[in-house]
N, C-alpha and C positions, 0 to 999 in steps of 0.2 A: 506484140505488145511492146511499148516504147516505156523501159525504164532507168534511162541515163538521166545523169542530171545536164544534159547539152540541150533538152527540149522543153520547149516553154511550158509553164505553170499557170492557169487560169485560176479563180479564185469564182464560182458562181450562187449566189443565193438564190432560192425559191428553184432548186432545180431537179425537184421529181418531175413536177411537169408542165405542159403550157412548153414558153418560149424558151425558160431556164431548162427544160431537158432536150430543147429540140438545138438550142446552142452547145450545149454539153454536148450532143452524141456529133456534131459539125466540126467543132472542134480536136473531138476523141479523133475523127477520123482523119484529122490532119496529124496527129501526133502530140497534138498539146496533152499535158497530165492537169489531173482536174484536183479540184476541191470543191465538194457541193455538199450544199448546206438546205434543209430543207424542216418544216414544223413536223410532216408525217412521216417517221421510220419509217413505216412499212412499204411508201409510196418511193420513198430515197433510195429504201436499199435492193427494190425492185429493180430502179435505174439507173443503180451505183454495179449491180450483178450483170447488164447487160452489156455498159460499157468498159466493164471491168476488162471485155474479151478484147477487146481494141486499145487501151492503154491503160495507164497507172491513176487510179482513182481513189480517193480518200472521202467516204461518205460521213458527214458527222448532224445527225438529226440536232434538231435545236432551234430556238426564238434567234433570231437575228438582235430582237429588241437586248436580250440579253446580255449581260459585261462579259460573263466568264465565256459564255459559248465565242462569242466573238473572238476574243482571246485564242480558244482553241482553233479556231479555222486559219487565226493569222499563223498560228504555233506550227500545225501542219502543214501550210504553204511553206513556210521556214524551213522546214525538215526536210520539204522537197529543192530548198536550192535559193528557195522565194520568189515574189508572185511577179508575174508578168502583167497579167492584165487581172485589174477586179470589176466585174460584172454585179449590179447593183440591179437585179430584178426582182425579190422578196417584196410582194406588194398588198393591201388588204385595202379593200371599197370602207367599212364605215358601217356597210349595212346592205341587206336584200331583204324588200328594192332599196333602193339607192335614198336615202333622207334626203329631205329638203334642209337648206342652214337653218331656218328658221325653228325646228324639227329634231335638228341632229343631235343625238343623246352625248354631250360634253364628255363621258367616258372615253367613249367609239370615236370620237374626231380627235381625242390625245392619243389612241392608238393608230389612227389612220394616220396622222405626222411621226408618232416615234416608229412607225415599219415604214413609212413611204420616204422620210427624210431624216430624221435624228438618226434609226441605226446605220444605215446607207453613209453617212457622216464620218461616224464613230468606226466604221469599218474600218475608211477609208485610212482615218488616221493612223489606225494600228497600223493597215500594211502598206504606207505611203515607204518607210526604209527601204522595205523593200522592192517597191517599184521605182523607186529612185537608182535604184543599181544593178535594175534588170539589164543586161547587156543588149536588148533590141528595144531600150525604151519603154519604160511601163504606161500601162494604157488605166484608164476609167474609163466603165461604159455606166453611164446610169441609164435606167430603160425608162422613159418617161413618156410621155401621152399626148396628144392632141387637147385632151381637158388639162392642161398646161396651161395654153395660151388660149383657148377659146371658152365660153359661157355657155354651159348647158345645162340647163333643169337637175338636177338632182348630183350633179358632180362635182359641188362646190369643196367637199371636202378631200374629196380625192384630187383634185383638181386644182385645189391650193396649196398640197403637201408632196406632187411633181412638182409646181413651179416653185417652190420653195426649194428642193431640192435642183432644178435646173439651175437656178441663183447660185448656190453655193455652188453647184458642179464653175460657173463661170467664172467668181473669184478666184476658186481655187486654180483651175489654170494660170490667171496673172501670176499666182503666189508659188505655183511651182509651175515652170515656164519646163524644165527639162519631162513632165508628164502629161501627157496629153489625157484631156480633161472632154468625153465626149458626152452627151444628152440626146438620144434616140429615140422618135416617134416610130415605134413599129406599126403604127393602124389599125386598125379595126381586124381581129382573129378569132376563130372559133377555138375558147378555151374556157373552164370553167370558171372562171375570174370573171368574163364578160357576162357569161351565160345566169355570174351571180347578179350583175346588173341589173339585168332586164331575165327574173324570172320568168319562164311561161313564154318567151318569144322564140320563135323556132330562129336559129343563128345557123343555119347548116350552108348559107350560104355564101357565109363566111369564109376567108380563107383559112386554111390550119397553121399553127405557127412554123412550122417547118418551110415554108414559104421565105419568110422575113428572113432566115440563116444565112442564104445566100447574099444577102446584103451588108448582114453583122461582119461575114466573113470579107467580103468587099472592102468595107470601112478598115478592118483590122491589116488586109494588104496593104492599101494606099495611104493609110495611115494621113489624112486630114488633120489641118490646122484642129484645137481645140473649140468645140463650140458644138452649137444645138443641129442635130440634123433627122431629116425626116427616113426612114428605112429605105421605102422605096424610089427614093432617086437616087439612093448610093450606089457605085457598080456592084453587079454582081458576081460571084466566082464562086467555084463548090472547094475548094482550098484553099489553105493560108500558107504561104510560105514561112520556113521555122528561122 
């Protein structure tokens, strides 16, 4: 288990499961020390217990949407040294099935922007300090979607509140040139998120997100200009050098 302060500090929302644990356990196994943030204890501290065996992990349950939790996650990464990369996956649809805009209950589409862009935002800001003087370059990864840039039936709200966040991820690199500022289509996965999509449809043919890591892990080697890119045409590696 890796507990110097010499090995990098990830920062990951939404990462009991889906992509945010199958990145966390990718990572753990490179040696990065984690910080994950997730709404269900019970599902966090399941995957907070197993990566625990592999390196230094700080599980802390909580809305992302929230001032003080956010706070706390920047505070933890602070205690570890401060964040190297922050990982912006914590995402919610709006609704199962999926509303139509015309449809979509005004509540559920302010929450679908404050978890898909405002706290993702707000994160960032807290631990921007500290990725400004991560010694290997501090990274943003925001996990955004294919309903980003494309129009499809019922994905309008999710769909406006990745590209609304891909927007901001873009300024923000102009505005800090020393952090790289990335926006990631991982595609189409078999995960409970999507599976909320489209109740009732069998998705088993899907890939599982443990698939996409090898690409996350790719991007975080080669470390690419700031900007939008798609998972699977990034290289792939099952390492990150530290």
């Amino acid at each position: 288990m890796t507990n110097d302060n010499t090995t990098p500090v990830a920062v990951i929302t939404g990462a009991s499961r889906g992509l945010g644990a199958a990145l966390a356990h990718g990572l753990a196994q490179a040696g990065w020390r984690l910080v994950l943030d997730a709404r269900t204890a019970a599902d966090l501290d399941a995957a907070a217990a197993e990566l625990g065996r592999l390196t230094t992990v700080v599980a802390i349950p909580g809305d992302v949407v929230d001032d003080d939790h956010r706070a706390v996650l920047a505070a933890a990464a602070d205690r570890l040294g401060g964040a190297d990369l922050l990982v912006n996956n914590a995402s919610v649809l709006g609704g199962s099935p999926l509303p139509a805009l015309a449809t979509f209950p005004l509540p559920a589409l302010l929450e679908t922007f404050e978890v898909n862009a405002l706290a993702p935002l707000a994160l960032t800001q807290l631990l921007l300090p500290q990725l400004r003087r991560s010694p290997s370059g501090g990274a943003v990864l925001n996990v955004s979607s294919d309903a980003a840039v494309e129009a499809y039936p019922g994905w309008g709200g999710y769909g406006a509140a990745k590209a609304a966040l891909d927007h901001a991820g873009r300024v923000l690199a102009i505005e800090e040139p020393g952090v790289r500022v990335w926006s990631v289509d991982p595609g189409e996965m078999r995960t409970r998120l999507y599976q909320q999509a489209a109740p009732g449809e069998d998705i088993t043919h899907l890939p599982p997100p443990e698939t996409v890591v090898p690409h996350l892990l790719g991007l975080l080697r080669s470390r690419p200009a700031s900007g939008r890119y798609v998972a699977a045409e990034l290289p792939a590696v099952e390492a990150v050098a530290r």
